[in-house]
C-alpha positions in Angstrom: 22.8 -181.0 -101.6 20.6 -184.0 -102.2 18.5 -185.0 -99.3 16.5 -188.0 -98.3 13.2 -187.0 -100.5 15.6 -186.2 -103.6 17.1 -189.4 -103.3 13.7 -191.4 -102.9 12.5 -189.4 -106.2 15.2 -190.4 -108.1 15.8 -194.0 -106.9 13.3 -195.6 -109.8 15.4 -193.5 -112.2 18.9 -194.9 -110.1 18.0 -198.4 -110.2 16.8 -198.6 -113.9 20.4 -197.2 -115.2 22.5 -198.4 -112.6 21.2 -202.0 -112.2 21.5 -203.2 -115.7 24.6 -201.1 -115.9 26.3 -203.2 -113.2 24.8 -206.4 -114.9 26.3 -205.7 -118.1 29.6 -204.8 -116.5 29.4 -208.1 -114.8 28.8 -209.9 -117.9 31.7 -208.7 -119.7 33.8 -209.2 -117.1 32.4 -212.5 -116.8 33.3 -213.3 -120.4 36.6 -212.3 -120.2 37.3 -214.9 -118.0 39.0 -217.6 -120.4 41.4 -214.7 -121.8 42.3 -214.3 -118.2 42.9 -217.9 -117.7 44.6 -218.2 -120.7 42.9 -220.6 -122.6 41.0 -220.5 -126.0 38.3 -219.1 -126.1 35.4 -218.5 -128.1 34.3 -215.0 -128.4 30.9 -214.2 -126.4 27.9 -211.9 -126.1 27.4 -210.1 -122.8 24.4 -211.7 -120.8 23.5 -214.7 -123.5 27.3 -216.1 -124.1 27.1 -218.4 -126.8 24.2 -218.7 -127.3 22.0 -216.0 -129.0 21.6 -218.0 -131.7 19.8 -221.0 -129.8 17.7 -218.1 -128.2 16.2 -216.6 -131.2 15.9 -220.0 -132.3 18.2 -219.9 -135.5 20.6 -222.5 -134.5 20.3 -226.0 -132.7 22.4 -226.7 -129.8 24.4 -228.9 -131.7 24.7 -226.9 -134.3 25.9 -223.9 -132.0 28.9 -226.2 -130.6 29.8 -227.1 -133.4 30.6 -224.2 -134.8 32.5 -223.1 -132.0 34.3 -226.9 -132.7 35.2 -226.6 -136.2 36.6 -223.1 -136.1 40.0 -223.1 -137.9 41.8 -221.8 -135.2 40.5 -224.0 -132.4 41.5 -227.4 -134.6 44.1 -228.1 -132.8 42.8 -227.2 -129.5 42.3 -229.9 -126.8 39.8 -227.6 -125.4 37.8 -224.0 -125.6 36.0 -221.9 -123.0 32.5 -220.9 -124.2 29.7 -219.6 -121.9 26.2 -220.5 -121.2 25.0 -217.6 -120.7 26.7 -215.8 -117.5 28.9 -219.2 -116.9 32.3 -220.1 -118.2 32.1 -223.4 -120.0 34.9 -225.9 -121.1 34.0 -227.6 -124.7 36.2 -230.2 -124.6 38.1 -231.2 -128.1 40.6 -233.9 -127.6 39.6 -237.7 -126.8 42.6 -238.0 -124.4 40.9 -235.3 -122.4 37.3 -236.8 -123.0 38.5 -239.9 -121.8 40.3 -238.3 -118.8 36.9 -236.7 -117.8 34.6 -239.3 -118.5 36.8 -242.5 -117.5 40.2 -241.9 -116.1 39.5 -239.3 -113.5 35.1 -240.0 -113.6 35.8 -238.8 -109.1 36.2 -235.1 -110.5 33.3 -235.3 -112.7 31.1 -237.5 -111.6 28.1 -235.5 -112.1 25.8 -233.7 -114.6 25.8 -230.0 -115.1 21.8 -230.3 -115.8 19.3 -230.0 -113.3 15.8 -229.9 -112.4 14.5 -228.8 -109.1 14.4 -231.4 -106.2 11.5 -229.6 -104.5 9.3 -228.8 -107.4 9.9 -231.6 -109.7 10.7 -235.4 -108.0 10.2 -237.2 -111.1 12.5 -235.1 -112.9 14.9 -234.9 -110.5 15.2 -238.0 -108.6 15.8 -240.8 -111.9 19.4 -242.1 -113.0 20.2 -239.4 -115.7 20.0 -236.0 -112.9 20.6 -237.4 -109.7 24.2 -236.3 -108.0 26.6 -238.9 -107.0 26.9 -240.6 -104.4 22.9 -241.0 -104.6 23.4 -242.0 -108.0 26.0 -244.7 -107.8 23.5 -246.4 -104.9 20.7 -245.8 -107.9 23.0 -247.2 -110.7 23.9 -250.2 -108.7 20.3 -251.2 -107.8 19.1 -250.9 -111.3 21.8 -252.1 -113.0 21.0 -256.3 -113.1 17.4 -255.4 -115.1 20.0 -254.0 -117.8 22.2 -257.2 -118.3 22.5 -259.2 -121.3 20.9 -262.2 -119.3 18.1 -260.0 -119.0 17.8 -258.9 -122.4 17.7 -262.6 -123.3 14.6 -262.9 -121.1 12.3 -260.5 -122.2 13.6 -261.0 -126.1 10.2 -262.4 -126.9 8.4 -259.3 -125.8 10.4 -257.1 -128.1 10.3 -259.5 -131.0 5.9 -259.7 -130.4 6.1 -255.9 -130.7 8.0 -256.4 -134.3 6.0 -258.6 -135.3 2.8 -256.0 -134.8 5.5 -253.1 -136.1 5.3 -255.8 -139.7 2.1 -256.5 -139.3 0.6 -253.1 -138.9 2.8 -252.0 -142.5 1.0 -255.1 -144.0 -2.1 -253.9 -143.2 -2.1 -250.8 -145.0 -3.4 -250.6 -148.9 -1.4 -247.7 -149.2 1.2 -250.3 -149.1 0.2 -252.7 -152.0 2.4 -253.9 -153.8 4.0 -251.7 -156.7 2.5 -248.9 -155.1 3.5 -246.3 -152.9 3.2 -243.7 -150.0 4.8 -240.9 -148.2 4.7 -241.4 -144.3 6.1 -239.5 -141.3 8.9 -242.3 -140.4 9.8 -241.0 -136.8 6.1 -241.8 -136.3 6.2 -245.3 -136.9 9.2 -245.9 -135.2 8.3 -243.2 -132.1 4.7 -245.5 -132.0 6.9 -249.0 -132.3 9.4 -247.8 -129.3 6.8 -246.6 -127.0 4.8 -250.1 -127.2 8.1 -252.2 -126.7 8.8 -249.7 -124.0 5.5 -250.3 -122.4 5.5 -254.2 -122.7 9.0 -255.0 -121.8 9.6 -252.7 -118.9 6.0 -252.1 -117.4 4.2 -255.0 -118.8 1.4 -253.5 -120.8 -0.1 -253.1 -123.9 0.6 -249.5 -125.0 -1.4 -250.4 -128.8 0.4 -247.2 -130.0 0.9 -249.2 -133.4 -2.7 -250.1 -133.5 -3.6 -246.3 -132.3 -1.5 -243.6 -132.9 -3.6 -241.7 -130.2 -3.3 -244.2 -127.4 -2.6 -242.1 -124.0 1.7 -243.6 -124.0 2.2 -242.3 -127.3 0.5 -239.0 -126.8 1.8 -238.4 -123.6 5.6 -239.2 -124.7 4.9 -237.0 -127.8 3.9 -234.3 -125.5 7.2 -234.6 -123.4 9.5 -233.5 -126.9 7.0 -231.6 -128.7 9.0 -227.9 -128.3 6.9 -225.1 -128.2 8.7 -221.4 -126.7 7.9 -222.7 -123.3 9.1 -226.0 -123.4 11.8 -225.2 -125.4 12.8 -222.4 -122.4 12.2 -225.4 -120.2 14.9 -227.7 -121.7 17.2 -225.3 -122.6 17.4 -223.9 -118.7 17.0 -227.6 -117.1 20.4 -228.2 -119.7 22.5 -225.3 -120.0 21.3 -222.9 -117.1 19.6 -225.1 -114.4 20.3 -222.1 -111.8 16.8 -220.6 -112.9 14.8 -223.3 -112.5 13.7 -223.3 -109.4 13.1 -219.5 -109.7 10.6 -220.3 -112.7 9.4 -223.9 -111.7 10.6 -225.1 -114.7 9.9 -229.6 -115.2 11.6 -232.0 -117.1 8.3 -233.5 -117.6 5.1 -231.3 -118.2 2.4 -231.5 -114.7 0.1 -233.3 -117.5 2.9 -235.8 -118.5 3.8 -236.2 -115.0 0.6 -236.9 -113.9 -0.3 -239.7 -116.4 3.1 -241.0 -115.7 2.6 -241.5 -112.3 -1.1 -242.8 -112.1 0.1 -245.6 -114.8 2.9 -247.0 -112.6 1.2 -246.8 -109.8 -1.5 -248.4 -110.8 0.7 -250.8 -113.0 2.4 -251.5 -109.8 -0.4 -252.0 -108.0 -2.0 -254.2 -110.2 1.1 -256.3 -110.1 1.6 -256.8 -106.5 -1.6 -257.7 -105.9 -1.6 -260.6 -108.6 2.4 -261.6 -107.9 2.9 -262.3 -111.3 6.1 -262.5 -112.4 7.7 -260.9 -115.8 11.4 -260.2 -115.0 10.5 -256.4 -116.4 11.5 -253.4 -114.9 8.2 -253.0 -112.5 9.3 -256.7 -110.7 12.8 -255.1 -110.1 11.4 -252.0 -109.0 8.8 -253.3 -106.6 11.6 -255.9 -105.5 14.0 -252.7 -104.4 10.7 -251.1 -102.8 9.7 -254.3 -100.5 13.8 -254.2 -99.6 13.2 -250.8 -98.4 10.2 -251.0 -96.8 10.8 -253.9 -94.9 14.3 -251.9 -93.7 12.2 -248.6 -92.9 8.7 -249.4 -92.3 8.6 -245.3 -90.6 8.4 -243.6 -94.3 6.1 -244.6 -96.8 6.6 -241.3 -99.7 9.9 -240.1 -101.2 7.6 -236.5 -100.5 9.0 -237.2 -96.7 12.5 -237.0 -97.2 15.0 -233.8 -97.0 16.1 -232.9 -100.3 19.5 -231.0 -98.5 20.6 -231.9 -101.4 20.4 -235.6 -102.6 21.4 -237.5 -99.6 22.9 -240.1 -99.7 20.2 -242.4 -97.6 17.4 -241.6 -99.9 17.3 -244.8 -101.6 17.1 -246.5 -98.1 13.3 -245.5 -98.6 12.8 -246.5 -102.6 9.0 -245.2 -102.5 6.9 -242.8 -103.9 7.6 -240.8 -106.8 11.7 -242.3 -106.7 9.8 -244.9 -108.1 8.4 -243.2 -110.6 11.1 -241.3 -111.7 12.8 -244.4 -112.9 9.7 -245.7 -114.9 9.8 -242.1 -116.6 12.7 -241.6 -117.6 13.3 -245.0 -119.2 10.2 -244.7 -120.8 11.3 -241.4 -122.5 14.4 -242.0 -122.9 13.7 -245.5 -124.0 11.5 -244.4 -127.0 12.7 -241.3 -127.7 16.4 -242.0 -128.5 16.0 -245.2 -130.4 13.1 -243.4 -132.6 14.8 -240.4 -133.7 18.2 -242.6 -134.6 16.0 -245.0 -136.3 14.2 -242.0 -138.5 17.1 -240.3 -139.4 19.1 -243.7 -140.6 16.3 -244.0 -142.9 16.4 -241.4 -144.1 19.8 -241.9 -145.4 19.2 -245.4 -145.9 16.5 -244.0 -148.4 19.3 -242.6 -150.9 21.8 -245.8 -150.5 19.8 -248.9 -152.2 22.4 -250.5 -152.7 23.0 -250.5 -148.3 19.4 -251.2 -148.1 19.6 -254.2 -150.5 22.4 -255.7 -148.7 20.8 -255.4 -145.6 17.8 -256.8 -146.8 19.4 -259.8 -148.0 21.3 -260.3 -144.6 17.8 -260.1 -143.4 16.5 -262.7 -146.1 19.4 -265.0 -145.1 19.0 -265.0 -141.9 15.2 -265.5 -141.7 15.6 -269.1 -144.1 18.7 -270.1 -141.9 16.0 -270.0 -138.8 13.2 -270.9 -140.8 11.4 -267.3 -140.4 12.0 -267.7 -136.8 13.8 -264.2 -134.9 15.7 -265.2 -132.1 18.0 -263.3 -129.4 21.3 -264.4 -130.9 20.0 -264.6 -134.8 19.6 -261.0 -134.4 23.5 -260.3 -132.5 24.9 -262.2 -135.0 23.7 -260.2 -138.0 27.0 -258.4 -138.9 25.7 -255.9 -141.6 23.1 -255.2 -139.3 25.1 -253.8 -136.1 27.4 -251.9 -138.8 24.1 -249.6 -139.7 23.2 -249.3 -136.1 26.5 -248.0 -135.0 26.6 -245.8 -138.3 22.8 -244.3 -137.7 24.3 -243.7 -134.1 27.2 -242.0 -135.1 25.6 -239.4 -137.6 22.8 -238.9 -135.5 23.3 -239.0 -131.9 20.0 -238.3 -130.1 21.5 -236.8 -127.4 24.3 -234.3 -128.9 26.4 -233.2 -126.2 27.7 -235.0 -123.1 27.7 -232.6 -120.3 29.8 -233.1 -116.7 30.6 -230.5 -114.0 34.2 -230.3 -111.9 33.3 -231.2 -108.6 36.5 -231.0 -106.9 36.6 -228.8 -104.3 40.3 -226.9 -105.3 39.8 -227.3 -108.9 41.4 -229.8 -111.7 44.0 -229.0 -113.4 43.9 -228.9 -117.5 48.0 -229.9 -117.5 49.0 -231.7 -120.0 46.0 -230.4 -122.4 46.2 -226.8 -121.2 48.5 -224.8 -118.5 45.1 -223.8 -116.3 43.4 -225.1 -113.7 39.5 -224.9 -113.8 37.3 -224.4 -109.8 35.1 -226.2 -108.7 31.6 -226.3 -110.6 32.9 -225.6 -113.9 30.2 -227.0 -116.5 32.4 -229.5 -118.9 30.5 -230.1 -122.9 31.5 -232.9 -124.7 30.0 -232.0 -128.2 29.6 -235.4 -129.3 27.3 -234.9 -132.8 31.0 -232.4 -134.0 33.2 -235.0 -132.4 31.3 -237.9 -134.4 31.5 -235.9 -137.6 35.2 -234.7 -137.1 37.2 -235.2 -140.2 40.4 -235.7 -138.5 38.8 -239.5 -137.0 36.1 -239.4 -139.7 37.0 -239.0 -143.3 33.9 -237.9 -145.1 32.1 -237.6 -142.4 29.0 -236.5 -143.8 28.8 -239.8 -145.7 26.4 -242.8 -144.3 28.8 -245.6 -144.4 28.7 -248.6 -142.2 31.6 -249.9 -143.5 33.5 -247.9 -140.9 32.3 -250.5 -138.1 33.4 -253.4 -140.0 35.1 -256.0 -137.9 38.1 -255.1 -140.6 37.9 -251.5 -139.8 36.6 -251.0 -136.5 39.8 -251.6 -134.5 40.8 -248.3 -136.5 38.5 -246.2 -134.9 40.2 -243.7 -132.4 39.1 -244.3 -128.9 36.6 -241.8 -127.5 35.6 -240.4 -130.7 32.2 -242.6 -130.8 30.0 -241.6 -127.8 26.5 -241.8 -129.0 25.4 -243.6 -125.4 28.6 -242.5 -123.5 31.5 -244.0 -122.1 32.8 -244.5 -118.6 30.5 -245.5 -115.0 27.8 -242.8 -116.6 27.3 -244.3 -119.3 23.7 -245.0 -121.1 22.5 -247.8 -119.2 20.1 -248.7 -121.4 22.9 -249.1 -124.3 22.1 -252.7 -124.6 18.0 -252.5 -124.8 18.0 -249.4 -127.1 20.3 -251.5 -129.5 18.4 -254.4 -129.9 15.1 -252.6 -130.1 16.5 -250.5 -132.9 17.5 -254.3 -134.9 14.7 -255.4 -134.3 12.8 -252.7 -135.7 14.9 -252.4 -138.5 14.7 -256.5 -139.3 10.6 -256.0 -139.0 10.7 -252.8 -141.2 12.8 -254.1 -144.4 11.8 -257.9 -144.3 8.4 -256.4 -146.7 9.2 -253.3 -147.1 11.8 -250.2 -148.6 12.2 -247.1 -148.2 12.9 -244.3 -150.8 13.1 -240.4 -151.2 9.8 -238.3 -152.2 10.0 -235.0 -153.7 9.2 -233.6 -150.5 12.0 -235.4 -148.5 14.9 -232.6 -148.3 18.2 -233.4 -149.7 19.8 -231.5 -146.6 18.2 -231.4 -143.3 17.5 -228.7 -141.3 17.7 -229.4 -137.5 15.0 -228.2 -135.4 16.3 -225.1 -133.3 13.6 -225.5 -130.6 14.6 -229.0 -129.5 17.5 -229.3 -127.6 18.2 -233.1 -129.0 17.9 -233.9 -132.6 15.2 -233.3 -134.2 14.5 -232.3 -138.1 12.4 -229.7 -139.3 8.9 -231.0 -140.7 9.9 -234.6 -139.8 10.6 -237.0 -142.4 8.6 -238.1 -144.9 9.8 -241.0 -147.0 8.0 -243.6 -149.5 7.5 -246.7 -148.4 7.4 -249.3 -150.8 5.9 -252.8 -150.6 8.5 -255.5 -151.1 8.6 -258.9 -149.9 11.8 -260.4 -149.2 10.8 -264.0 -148.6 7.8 -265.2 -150.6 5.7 -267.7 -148.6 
C-alpha cells in the first residue's frame, strides 16, 4: 500500500501526467460542443481551436475565418461554430442573422467579446470601442454631437489645411519632378497625413508628421500597430481570448504609448482651459462633459477612484482622469489607423486601373475649375466618382475584419429560424466582414476593384448587411462620417498632381501580415509616384 511519503514522492510525477491529461480531455470535450448542439461546425484542434494557424503566424485572422467561411459545405450555412481557443464561437454567415444581432435584437448583443483589463489598463479599457453597455450607451450619447455632420462642416477647414500640406509636401520633393519617378511606402504618407488631421481637428495641434516623419504622434501611433511576438500576443488575447489578460497584464496601448498619450492631452487640455479658446474639436467637448461632472461631483477628481465592479453604470457621472483620455486615444488610433491602411491598399489597386485613376482625376479637375481651385465641405460630398472608390477601398479592405459581439442574455438566445439551437449566455458572436465583403453570392468578382458597384444605378442592388466596413446598428463606427471625409480629402490632395503606378517590386498578390490582427500587408506598399498636374496654373 501507498502511504503518505509515497504519495508526496510521486505527486511531481502525478501532476505532470494527470494535469495536462485532464486539460486535454477538457479540450476535446470542449470542441465537441457544436456537434452536440447540433450545428455546423468547423473542425478544431484541442487547446488552440481554430486557430493554430494565427499562432504560428501562417495565417491572418481574416484569412483564418475566411476559410472556415468559404468552405463548400458551410455555403449555405447561416451560421458555424468555431473556437477561440478553449471557447465555442458562432461565425455568423447570413445577413438576416447579422442584422438580427447587430440591429434587430442589438439588447442581446450589445457588447464586445474583446477586452482589456479595467484595473491594469484604464485607457484601454474605459473608451467607446471596449466599454460594456449600459456604461457605454451613457459614453456614446455624450460623445455623439462632436460626430454630427454639423460638426464636420465646422472643422472642414482644418482637414482641408492638412491636405493642402499632404499636396504640398509631394510638391516638394525632386524625386517627384516631372517625368520622373519614385517608389514610396504609401501607408506612410497617408499614416503621416491621418495622424496630423487627427491631431489638428480633434486635439487642436500641430502634429507636423508630414513635415517629419519622426514627430512624437506619428511615432507613437506607429508604435501602437507595429506587431512584434509580444504585441501581436497582446492583440490577439485583448481580441479573441481576453480571459488571460489580466493574468499577463496584457494593454491595448503599450506603457510608452500610454504615457505620451496621456501627458499630451493633459497638457493639451490644460493648455486649453487655461486660455478658453474655443475650436469646437473634440478637447472643447471633452472638457465641456468634464466641467458637467465636476460641477455635479466636486468629491472625486480621478477615474483612478472609482470601483471597477465591473463598468458601473455611474462612472461617467465623474468624466475625469484617464476616462478622458481613453477617448482622445482611441480616436486618435483609430482615427489614423483605419483611414491609412484603407487609403494604402485602394492605391494600390488604383495603381493597376488608370483608366479609374483617370476618371477620378478628371472628376477632381472638374470640380476644382467649377470652385475656382477652392475645396469646400459640400464640393467634396458631392463628388460622385469619388464616394464610389471610397466605399469600394472599404469594401475590399476593411481595416477592421471581423465584427465581434457576445450573447448577453442571461437564458440564452435562440438561433430559430437560422438554426434549431439556442446559444448561453456569453457566447462570443464573429461577424467575418473582409469574407462577407468578398462573398460571391452578393459580390460577383469579388476580387475585382470596381466602384461601379456603388453607383447611384447599382447601389440600391446591394443586399443589406453585406457591407459593414464601419458597422451597422447603435455600435456602429462613430467616427464613420470623419474617417470618410478625411479619406476624400486625402485622395482629392493626392491625385490633383500626382499618379500612382506599379514598380517591379509592388506584388501582384498581396500577402497579409499574419502578426497583425487588422489588415496589414507584408513589406508595405511601395508604388511609383508620378508627377502630374491636373490643372496648370
Amino acid at each position: 500500500m501507498f502511504g503518505l511519503t509515497d504519495i508526496l514522492i510521486y505527486l511531481p510525477l502525478i501532476v505532470l501526467v494527470w494535469v495536462p491529461l485532464g486539460f486535454y480531455y477538457y479540450s476535446m470535450h470542449s470542441t465537441s460542443y457544436w456537434k452536440r448542439k447540433n450545428v455546423p461546425f468547423a473542425p478544431a484542434k484541442p487547446i488552440v481551436g481554430n486557430l493554430l494557424e494565427c499562432l504560428l503566424f501562417r495565417k491572418s485572422v481574416a484569412q483564418v475565418f475566411s476559410d472556415i467561411y468559404s468552405y463548400p459545405k458551410f455555403i449555405s450555412k447561416s451560421c458555424v461554430g468555431m473556437y477561440l481557443f478553449h471557447k465555442p464561437t458562432l461565425l455568423v454567415r447570413d445577413p438576416e442573422l447579422v442584422k438580427q444581432i447587430l440591429v434587430k435584437d442589438f439588447a442581446s448583443f450589445s457588447n464586445r467579446h474583446t477586452a482589456s483589463d479595467t484595473h491594469s489598463d484604464i485607457v484601454g479599457s474605459y473608451n467607446l470601442f471596449f466599454i460594456l453597455n449600459p456604461t457605454w450607451k451613457i459614453l456614446r450619447a455624450r460623445l455623439t454631437p462632436f460626430f454630427t455632420s454639423g460638426k464636420m462642416r465646422q472643422m472642414f477647414h482644418l482637414m482641408k489645411n492638412i491636405g493642402n500640406e499632404l499636396n504640398d509636401m509631394m510638391l516638394s520633393q525632386k524625386l517627384y519632378e516631372k517625368s520622373e519617378t519614385n517608389s514610396v511606402e504609401i501607408k506612410d504618407i497617408f499614416a503621416r497625413y491621418t495622424t496630423d488631421v487627427i491631431a489638428s481637428c480633434a486635439f487642436g495641434v500641430e502634429a507636423n508628421s508630414l513635415k517629419n516623419p519622426d514627430s512624437d504622434f506619428r511615432k507613437n501611433g506607429r508604435k501602437i500597430f507595429e506587431f512584434d511576438w509580444y504585441r501581436s500576443m497582446e492583440f490577439f488575447s485583448v481580441f479573441l481570448l481576453p480571459e488571460v489578460v489580466p493574468f499577463f497584464k496584457f494593454k491595448v496601448f503599450s506603457q510608452d504609448s500610454t504615457k505620451f498619450i496621456r501627458d499630451s492631452i493633459n497638457h493639451i487640455i490644460g493648455e486649453r482651459e487655461k486660455s478658453k479658446a474655443v475650436r469646437n474639436d473634440l478637447i472643447d467637448t471633452l472638457i465641456s462633459l468634464k466641467k458637467e461632472d465636476k460641477s455635479e461631483h466636486l468629491s472625486a477628481t480621478n477615474v483612478a477612484e472609482i470601483s471597477y465592479d465591473p463598468y458601473p453604470c455611474n462612472l461617467f457621472s465623474v468624466f475625469q482622469g484617464d476616462v478622458i483620455v481613453a477617448q482622445a486615444a482611441i480616436f486618435f488610433t483609430a482615427g489614423y489607423e483605419t483611414s491609412s491602411t484603407a487609403l494604402s491598399f485602394g492605391m494600390y489597386e488604383l495603381a493597376f486601373q488608370p483608366d479609374i485613376q483617370k476618371r477620378l482625376r478628371e472628376e477632381i479637375r472638374e470640380t476644382l475649375q467649377e470652385s475656382k481651385n477652392e475645396l469646400t465641405y459640400d464640393n467634396v460630398n458631392g463628388m460622385v466618382y469619388l464616394n464610389m472608390i471610397v466605399q469600394e477601398m472599404m469594401r475590399m479592405y476593411p481595416p477592421v475584419p471581423f465584427l465581434d459581439r457576445k450573447c448577453t442574455e442571461s437564458k440564452g438566445y435562440s438561433l430559430k429560424p437560422f438554426e434549431d439551437c439556442v446559444i448561453p449566455n456569453d457566447t462570443p458572436i464573429m461577424i467575418p466582414v473582409f469574407s462577407i465583403q468578398r462573398d460571391p453570392k452578393y459580390w460577383p468578382n469579388p476580387e475585382k476593384f470596381d466602384p461601379e458597384r456603388f453607383s447611384p444605378q447599382n447601389k440600391d442592388h446591394i443586399v443589406p448587411y453585406t457591407f459593414l466596413a464601419l458597422g451597422v446598428g447603435p455600435r456602429s463606427c462613430i467616427g464613420e462620417r470623419f474617417g470618410i471625409l478625411q479619406m476624400k480629402v486625402g485622395l482629392i490632395n493626392f491625385f490633383k498632381n500626382h499618379l500612382v503606378r506599379p514598380t517591379e517590386n509592388t506584388p501582384t498578390v498581396l500577402k497579409f501580415e499574419p502578426r497583425a490582427l487588422f489588415l496589414q500587408s507584408v513589406g508595405g506598399i511601395y508604388l511609383e509616384v508620378v508627377r502630374d498636374p491636373i490643372i496648370l496654373n
